[in-house]
KEKE-3310 file (N, C-alpha, C; in steps of 0.2 Angstrom, whole numbers, plus 5000, padded with zeros to 4 digits):
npx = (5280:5287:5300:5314:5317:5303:5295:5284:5276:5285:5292:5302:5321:5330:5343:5358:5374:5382:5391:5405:5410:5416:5421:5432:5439:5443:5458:5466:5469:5484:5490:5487:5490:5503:5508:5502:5510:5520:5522:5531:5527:5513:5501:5489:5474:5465:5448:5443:5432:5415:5401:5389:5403:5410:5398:5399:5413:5411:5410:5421:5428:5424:5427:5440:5438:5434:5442:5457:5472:5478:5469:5455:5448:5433:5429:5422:5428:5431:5428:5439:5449:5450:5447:5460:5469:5479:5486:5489:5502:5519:5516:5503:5488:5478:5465:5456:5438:5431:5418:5418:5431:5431:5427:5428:5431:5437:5448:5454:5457:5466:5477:5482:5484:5494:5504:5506:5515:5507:5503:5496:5479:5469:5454:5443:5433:5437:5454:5464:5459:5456:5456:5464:5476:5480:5483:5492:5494:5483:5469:5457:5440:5428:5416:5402:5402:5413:5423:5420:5425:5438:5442:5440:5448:5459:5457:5459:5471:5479:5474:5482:5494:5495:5495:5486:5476:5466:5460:5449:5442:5445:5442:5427:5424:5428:5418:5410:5404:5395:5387:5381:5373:5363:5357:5354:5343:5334:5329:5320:5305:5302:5309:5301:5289:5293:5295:5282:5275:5281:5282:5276:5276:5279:5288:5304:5308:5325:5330:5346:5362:5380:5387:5380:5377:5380:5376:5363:5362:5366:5354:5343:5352:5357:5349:5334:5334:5342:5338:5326:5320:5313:5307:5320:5329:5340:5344:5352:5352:5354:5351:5342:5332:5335:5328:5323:5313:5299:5292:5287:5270:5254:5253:5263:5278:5291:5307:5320:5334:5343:5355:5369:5381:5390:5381:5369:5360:5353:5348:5335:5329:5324:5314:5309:5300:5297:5286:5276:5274:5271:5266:5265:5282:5295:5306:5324:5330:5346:5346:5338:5341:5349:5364:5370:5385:5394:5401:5395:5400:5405:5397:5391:5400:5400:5390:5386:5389:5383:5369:5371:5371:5358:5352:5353:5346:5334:5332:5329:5316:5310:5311:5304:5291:5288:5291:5300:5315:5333:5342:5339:5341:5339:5347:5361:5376:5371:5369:5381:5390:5399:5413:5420:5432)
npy = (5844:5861:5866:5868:5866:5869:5864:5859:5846:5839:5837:5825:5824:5824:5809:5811:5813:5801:5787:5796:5803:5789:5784:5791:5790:5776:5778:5779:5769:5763:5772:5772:5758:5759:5767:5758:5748:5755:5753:5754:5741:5731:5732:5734:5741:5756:5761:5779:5789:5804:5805:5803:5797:5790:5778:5775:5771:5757:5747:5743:5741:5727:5722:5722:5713:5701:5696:5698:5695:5704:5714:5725:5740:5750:5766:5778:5797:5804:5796:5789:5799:5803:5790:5784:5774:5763:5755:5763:5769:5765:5755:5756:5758:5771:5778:5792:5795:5809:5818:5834:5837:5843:5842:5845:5835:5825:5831:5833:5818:5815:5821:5820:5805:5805:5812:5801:5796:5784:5778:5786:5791:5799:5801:5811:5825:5835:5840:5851:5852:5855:5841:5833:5839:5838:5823:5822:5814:5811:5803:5809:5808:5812:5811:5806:5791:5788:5791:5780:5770:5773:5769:5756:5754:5754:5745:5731:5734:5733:5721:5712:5713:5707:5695:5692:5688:5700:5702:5698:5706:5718:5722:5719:5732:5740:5738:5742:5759:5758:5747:5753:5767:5761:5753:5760:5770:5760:5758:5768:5766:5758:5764:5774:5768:5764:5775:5781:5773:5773:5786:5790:5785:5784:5780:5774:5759:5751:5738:5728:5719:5715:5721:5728:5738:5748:5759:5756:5764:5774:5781:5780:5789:5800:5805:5802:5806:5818:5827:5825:5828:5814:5801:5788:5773:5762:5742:5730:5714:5704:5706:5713:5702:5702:5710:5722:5718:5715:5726:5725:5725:5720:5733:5741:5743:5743:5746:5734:5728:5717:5708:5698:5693:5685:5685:5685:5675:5680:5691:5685:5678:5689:5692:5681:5681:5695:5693:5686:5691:5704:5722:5730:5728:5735:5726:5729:5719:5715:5704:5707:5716:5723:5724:5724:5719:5715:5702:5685:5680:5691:5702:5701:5709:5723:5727:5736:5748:5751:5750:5761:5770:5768:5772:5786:5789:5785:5794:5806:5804:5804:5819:5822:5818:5820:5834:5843:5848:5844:5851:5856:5861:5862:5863:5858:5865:5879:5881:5884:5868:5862:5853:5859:5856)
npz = (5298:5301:5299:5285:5268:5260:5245:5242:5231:5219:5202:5199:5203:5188:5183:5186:5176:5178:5172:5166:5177:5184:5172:5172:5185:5183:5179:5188:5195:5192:5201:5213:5217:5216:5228:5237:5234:5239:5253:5270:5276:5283:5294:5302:5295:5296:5291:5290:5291:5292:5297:5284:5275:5283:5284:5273:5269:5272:5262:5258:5269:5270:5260:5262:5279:5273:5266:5268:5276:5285:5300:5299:5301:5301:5307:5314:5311:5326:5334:5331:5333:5347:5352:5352:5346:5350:5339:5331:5321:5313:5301:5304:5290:5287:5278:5273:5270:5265:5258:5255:5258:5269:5282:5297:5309:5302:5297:5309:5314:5302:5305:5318:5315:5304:5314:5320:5314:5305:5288:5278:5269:5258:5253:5242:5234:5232:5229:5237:5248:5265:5273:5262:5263:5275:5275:5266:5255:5243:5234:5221:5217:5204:5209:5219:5219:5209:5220:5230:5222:5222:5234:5233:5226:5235:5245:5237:5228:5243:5245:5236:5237:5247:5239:5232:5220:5209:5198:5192:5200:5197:5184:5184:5190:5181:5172:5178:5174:5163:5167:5179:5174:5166:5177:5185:5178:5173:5188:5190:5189:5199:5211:5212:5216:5229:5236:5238:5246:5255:5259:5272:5283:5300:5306:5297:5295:5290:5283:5282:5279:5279:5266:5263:5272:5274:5263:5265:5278:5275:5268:5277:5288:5282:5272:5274:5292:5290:5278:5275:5289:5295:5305:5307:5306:5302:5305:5309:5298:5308:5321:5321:5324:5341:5346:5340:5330:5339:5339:5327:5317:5308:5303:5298:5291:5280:5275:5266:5262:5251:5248:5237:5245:5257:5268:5262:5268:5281:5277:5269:5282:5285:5279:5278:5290:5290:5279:5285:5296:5295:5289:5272:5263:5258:5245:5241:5232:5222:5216:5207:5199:5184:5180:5170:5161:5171:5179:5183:5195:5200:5205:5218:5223:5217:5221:5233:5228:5216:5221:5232:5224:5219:5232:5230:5222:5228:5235:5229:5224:5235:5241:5230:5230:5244:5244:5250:5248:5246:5250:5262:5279:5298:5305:5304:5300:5304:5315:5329:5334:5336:5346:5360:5370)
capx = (5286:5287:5306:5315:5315:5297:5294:5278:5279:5290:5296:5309:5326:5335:5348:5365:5377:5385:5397:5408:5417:5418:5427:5438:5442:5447:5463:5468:5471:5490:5492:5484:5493:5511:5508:5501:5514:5527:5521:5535:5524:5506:5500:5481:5470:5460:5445:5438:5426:5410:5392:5387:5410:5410:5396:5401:5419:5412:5409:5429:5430:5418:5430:5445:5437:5432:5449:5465:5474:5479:5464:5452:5444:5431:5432:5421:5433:5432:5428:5447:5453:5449:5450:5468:5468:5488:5490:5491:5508:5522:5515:5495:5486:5474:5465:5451:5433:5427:5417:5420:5437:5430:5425:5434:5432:5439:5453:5458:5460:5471:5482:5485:5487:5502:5510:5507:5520:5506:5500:5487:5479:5463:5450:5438:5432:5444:5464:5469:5455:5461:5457:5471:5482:5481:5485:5497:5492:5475:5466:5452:5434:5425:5409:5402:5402:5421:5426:5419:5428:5445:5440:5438:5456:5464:5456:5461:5477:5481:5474:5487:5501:5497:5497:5481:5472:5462:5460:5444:5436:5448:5435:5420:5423:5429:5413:5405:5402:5389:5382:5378:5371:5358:5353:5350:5339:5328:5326:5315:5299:5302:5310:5293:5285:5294:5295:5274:5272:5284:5286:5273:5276:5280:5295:5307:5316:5328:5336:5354:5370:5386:5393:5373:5373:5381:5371:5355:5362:5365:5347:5342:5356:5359:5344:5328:5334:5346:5334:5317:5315:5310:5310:5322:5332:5345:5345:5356:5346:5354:5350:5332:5329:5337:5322:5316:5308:5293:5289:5280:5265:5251:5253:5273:5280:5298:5313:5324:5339:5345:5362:5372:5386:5392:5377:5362:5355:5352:5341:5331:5327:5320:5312:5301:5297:5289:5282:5272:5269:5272:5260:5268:5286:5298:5311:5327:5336:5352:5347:5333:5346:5352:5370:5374:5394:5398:5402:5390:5404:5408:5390:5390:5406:5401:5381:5386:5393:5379:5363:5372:5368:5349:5351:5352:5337:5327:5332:5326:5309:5308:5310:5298:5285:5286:5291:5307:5320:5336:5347:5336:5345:5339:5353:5368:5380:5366:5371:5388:5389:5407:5417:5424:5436)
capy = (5847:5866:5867:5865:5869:5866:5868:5857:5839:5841:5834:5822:5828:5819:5806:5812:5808:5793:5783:5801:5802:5783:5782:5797:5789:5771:5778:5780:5761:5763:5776:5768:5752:5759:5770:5755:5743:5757:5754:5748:5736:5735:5729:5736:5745:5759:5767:5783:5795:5806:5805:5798:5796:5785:5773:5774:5767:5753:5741:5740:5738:5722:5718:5719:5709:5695:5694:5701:5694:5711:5717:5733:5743:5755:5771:5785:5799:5807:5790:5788:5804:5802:5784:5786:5764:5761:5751:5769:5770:5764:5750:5755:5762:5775:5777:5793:5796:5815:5822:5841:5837:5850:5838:5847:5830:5821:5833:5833:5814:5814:5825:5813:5799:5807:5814:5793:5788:5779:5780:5789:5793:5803:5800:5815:5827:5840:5840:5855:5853:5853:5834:5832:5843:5835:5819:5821:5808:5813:5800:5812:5807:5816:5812:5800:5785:5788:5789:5771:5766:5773:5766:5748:5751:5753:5737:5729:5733:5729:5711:5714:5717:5701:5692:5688:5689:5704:5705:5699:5712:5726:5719:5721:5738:5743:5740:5748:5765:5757:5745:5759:5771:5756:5750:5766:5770:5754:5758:5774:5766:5756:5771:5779:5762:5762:5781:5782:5765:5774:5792:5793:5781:5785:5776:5770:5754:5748:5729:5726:5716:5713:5728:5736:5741:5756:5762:5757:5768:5782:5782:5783:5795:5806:5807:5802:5813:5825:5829:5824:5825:5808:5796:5781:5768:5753:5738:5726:5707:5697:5711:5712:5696:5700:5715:5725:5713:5714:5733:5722:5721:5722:5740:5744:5747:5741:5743:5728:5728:5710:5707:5692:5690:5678:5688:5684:5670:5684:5696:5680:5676:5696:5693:5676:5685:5701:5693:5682:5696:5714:5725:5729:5727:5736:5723:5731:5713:5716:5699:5710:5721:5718:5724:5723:5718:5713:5695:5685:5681:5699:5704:5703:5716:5729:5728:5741:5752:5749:5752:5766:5776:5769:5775:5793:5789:5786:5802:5812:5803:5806:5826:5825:5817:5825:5842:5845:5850:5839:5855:5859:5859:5864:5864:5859:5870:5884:5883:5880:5863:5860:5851:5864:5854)
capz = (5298:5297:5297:5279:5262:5257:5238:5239:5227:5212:5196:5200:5200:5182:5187:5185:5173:5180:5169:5166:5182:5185:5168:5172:5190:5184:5175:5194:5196:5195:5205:5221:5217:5217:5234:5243:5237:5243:5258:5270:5278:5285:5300:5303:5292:5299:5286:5293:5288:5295:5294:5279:5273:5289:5281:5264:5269:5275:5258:5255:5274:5270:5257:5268:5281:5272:5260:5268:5280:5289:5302:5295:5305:5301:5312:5316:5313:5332:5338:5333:5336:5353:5357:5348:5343:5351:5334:5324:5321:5309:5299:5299:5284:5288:5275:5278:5266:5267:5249:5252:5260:5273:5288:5306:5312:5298:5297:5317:5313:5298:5307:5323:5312:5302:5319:5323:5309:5300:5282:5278:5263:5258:5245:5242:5228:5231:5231:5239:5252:5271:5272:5258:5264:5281:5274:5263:5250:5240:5228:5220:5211:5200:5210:5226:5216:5209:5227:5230:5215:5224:5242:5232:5223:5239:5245:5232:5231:5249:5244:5227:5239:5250:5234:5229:5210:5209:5192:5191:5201:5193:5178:5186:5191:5172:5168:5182:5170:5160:5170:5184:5171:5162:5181:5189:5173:5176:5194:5192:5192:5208:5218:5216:5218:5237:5240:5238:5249:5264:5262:5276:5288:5307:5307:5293:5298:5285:5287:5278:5279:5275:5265:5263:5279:5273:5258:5270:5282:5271:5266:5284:5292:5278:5268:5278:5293:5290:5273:5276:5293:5295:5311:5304:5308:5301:5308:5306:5297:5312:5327:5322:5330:5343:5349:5337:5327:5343:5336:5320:5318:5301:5303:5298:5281:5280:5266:5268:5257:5250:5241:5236:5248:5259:5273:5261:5273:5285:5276:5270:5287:5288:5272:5279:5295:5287:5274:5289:5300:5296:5282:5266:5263:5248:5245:5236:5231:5221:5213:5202:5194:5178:5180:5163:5157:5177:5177:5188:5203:5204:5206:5227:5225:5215:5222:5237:5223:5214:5229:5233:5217:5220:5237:5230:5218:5232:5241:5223:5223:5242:5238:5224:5232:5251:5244:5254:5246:5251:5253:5267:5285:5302:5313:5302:5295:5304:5322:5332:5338:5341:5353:5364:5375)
cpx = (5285:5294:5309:5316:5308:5296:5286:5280:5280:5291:5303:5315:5328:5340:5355:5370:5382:5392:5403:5413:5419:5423:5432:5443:5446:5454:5467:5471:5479:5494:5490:5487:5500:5511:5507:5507:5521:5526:5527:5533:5516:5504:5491:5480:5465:5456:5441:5438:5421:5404:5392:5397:5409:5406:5397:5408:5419:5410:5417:5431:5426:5424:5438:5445:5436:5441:5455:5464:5475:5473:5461:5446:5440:5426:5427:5427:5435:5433:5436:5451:5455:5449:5457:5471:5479:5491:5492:5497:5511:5520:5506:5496:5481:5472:5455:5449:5432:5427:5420:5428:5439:5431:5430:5436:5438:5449:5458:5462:5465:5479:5484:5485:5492:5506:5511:5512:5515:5505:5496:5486:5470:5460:5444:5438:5435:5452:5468:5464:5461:5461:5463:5477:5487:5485:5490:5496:5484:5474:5459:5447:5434:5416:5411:5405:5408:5424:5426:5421:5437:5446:5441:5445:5462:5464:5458:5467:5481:5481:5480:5492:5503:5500:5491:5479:5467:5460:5451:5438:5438:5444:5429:5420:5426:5422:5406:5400:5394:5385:5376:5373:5365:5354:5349:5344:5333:5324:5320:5310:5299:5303:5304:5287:5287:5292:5287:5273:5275:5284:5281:5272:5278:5287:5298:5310:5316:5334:5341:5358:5375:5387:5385:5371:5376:5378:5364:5355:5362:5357:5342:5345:5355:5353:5338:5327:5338:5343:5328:5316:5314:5311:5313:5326:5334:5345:5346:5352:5346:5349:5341:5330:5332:5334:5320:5312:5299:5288:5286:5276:5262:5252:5260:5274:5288:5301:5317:5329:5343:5349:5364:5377:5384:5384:5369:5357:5350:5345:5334:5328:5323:5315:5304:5299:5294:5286:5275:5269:5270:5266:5265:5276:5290:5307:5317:5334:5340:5350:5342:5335:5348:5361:5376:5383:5397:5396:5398:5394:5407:5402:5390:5395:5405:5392:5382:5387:5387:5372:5366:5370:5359:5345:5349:5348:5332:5327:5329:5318:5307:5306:5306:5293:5282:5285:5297:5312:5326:5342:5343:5340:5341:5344:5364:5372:5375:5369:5377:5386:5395:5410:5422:5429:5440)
cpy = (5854:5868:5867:5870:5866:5867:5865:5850:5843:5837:5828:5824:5822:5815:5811:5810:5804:5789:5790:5798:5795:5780:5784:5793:5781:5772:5779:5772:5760:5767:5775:5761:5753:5765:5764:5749:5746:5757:5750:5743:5736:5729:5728:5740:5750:5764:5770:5787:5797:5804:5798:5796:5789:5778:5770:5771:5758:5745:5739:5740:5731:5718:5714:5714:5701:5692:5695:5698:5699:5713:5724:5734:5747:5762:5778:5791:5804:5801:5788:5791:5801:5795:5780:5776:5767:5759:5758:5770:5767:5757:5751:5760:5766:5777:5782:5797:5803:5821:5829:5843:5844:5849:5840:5839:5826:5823:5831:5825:5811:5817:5821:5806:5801:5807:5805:5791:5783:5782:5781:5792:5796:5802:5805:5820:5832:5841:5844:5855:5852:5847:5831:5833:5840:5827:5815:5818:5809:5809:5805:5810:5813:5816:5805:5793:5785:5786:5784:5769:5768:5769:5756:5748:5750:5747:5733:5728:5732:5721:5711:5712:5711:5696:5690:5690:5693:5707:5705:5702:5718:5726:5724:5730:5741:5742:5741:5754:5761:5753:5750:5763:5766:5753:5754:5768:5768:5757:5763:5774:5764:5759:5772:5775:5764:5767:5781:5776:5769:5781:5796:5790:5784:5786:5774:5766:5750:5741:5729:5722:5717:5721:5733:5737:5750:5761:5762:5763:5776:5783:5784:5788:5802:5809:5808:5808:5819:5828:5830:5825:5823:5805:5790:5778:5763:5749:5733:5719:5705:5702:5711:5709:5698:5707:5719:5722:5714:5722:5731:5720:5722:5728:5745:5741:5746:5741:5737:5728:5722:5711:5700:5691:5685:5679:5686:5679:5675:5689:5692:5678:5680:5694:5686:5679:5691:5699:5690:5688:5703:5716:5727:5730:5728:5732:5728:5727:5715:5710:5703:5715:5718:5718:5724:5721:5715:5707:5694:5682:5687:5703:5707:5711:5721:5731:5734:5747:5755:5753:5758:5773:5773:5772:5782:5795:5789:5791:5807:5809:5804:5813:5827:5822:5820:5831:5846:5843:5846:5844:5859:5857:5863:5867:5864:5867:5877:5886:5879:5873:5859:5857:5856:5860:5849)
cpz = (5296:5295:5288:5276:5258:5251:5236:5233:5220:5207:5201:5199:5192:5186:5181:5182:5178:5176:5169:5173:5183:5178:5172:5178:5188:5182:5183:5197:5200:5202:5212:5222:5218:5224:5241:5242:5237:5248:5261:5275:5281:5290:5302:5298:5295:5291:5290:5290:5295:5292:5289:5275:5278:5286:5272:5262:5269:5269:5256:5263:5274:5266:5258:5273:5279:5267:5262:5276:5287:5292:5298:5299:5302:5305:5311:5318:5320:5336:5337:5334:5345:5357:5355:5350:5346:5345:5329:5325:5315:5308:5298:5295:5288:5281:5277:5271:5269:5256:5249:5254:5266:5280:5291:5307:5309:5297:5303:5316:5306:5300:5312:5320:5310:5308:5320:5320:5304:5293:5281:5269:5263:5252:5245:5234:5225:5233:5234:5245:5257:5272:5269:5260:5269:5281:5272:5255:5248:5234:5225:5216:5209:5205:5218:5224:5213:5214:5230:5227:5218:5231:5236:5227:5229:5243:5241:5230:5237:5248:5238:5233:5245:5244:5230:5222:5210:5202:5189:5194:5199:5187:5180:5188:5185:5171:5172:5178:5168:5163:5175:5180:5169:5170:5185:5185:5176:5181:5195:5195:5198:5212:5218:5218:5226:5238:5240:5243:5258:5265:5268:5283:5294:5308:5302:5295:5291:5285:5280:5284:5276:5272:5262:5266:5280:5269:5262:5276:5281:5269:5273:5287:5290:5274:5271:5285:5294:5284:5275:5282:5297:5301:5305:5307:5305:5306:5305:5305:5304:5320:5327:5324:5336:5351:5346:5332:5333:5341:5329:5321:5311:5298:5301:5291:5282:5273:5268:5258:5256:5246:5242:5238:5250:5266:5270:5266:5277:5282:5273:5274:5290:5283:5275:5286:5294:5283:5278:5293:5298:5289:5277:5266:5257:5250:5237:5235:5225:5216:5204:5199:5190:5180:5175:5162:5166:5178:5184:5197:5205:5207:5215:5229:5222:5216:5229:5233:5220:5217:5230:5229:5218:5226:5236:5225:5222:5234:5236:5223:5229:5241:5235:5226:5239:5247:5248:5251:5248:5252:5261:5274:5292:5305:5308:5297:5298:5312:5324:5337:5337:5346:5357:5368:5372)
residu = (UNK:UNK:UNK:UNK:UNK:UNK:UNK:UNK:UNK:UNK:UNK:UNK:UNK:UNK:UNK:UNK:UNK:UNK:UNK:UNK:UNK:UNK:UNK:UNK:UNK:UNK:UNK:UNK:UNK:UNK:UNK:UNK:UNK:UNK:UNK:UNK:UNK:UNK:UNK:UNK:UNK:UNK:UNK:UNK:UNK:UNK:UNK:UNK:UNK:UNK:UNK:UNK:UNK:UNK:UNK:UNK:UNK:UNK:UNK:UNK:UNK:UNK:UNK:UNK:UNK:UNK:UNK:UNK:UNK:UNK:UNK:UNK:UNK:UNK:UNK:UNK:UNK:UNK:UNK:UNK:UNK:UNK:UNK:UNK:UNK:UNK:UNK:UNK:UNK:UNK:UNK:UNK:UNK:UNK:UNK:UNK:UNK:UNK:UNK:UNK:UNK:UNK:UNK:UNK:UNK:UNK:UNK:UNK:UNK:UNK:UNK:UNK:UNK:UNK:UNK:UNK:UNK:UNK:UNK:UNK:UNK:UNK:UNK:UNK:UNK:UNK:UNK:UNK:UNK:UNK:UNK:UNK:UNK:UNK:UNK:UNK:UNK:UNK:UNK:UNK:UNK:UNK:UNK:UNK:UNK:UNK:UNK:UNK:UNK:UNK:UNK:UNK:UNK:UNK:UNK:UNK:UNK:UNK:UNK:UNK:UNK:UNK:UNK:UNK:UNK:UNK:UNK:UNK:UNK:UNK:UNK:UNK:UNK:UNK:UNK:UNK:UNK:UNK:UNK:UNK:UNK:UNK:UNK:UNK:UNK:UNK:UNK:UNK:UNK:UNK:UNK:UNK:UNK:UNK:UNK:UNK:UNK:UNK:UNK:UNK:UNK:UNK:UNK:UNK:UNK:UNK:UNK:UNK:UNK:UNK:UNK:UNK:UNK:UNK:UNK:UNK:UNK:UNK:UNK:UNK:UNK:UNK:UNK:UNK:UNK:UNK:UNK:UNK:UNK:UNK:UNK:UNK:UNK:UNK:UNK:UNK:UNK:UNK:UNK:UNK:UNK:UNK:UNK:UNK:UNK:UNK:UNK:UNK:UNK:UNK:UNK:UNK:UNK:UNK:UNK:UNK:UNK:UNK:UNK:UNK:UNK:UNK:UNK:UNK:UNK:UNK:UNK:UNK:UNK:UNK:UNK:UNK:UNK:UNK:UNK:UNK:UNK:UNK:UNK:UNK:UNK:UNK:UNK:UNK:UNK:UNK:UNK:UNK:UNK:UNK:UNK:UNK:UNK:UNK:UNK:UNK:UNK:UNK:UNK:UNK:UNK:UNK:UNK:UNK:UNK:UNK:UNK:UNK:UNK:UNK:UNK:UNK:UNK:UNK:UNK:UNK:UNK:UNK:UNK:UNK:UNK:UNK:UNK:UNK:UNK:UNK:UNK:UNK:UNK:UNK:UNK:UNK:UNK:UNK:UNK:UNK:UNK:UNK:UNK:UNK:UNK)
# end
């Protein structure tokens, strides 16, 4: 790679404080709960975002699938621009992730959702951003991991507003702050366990389910290549049988991401076929986390929330072991690549 920002291997960046904005962002609770049950009715739910927003949506669309009555979609925000869903209109939620609250794409669909008559609302790090503006309605963090804490209140209150008892996951995410901060910790050494065992491979292919297919994603899309790079690849536990499992051989170097939903079979099933056939293998099970103060049936709901701060641990020991800075960009934000038509 000659492209980049090369500094050569580094110190590790520090982890960030962490509990801070997830305090700051629970006291948001009511404020997302009396918006959605002024809603005057709801029919479909659409979450959309870009890029790495697009995947980041997708743990409280995991939560909505599995829990709510009401369909939930989650929507590449041009993929919905432009395949403009007939159901967007009076009675859906739209409901659209963008951190600097910059994203064109993100915007063009906030604004053809409103002209729709549905409901939209926006979850991002700034309030007067065009995303906000366009929306109308702005829940704002203090950080990435806040904004998944707003994204899982709005799930949440949707399930509220059917009828259901969500008290004891409004729990588990109160004592998100300090768990996060005491797991992320822990995890240092094993980042740099994994990032030295992969950060040289060919290929990264990373297996997830269920609601960690979007933290695994982000680790591949947004860090490995639009930071590092890197050839990568997600694929989903089940899909992996289904053709690229025949690209393992003793020679291939695999992360595989294991949580405690209802989807764990699945990555079990990755787990006894690379153990048999592939070469070394960095398992990052959810089960080997402490999670301090979160009660042990809330564990699978707040393990996407969770992974996702170890996600951008791995991304700091990738940097400091490759040497590529993670503000480094080829092409984005460098050259025009617009949709002209």
């Amino acid at each position: 790679m000659t492209d980049g920002t090369y500094l050569g291997p580094q110190p590790v960046a520090e982890v960030p404080d962490l509990a801070g904005p997830l305090e700051a962002v629970l006291e948001q609770w009511q404020d997302v709960r009396r918006w959605v049950a002024a809603l005057p009715g709801t029919t479909r739910v659409f979450l959309v975002g870009a890029g790495g927003s697009h995947l980041n949506v997708q743990a409280a669309q995991y939560v909505l699938d599995t829990g709510a009555r009401v369909p939930a979609s989650a929507v590449n925000s041009d993929e919905f621009f432009f395949r403009a869903p007939p159901g967007v209109g009076p009675g859906a939620v739209v409901l659209l992730l963008s951190g600097t609250g910059e994203t064109p794409e993100t915007v063009r669909a906030a604004r053809w959702a409103v002209s729709r008559g549905a409901a939209v609302a926006a979850v991002t790090l700034k309030g007067d951003s065009p995303v906000a503006r366009a929306a109308g309605t702005a829940f704002v963090g203090g950080s990435g991991d806040a904004n998944q804490v707003l994204l899982q209140f709005l799930a949440l209150a949707l399930l509220e507003r059917e009828g259901q008892d969500v008290s004891a996951r409004l729990e588990a995410l109160r004592a998100l702050p300090g768990a996060l901060e005491k797991t992320v910790h822990a995890f240092e050494q094993r980042a740099a366990e994994v990032v030295s065992v992969m950060k040289d491979v060919p290929v990264t292919h990373v297996l997830a389910s269920g609601p960690l297919f979007g933290p695994a994603s982000v680790l591949t899309s947004c860090y490995l290549q639009e930071m590092q790079w890197m050839h990568a690849t997600t694929i989903n536990a089940d899909e992996f049988f289904q053709g690229p499992f025949e690209v393992i051989d003793s020679t291939t170097r695999t992360i595989v991401f294991l949580g405690e939903d209802a989807t764990r079979p699945m990555g079990e099933r990755v787990r006894t076929f690379l153990d048999t056939y592939s070469g070394p293998t960095c398992y990052l099970d959810t089960r080997d986390l402490e999670m301090p103060g979160v009660a042990a049936d809330q564990r699978s709901f707040v393990a996407p929330l969770v992974v996702a701060a170890l996600v951008a641990r791995l991304a700091a020991h990738y940097a400091a072991q490759r040497g590529y800075a993670l503000a480094g960009r080829r092409y984005m934000w460098t050259v025009d690549y617009a949709i002209t038509s």
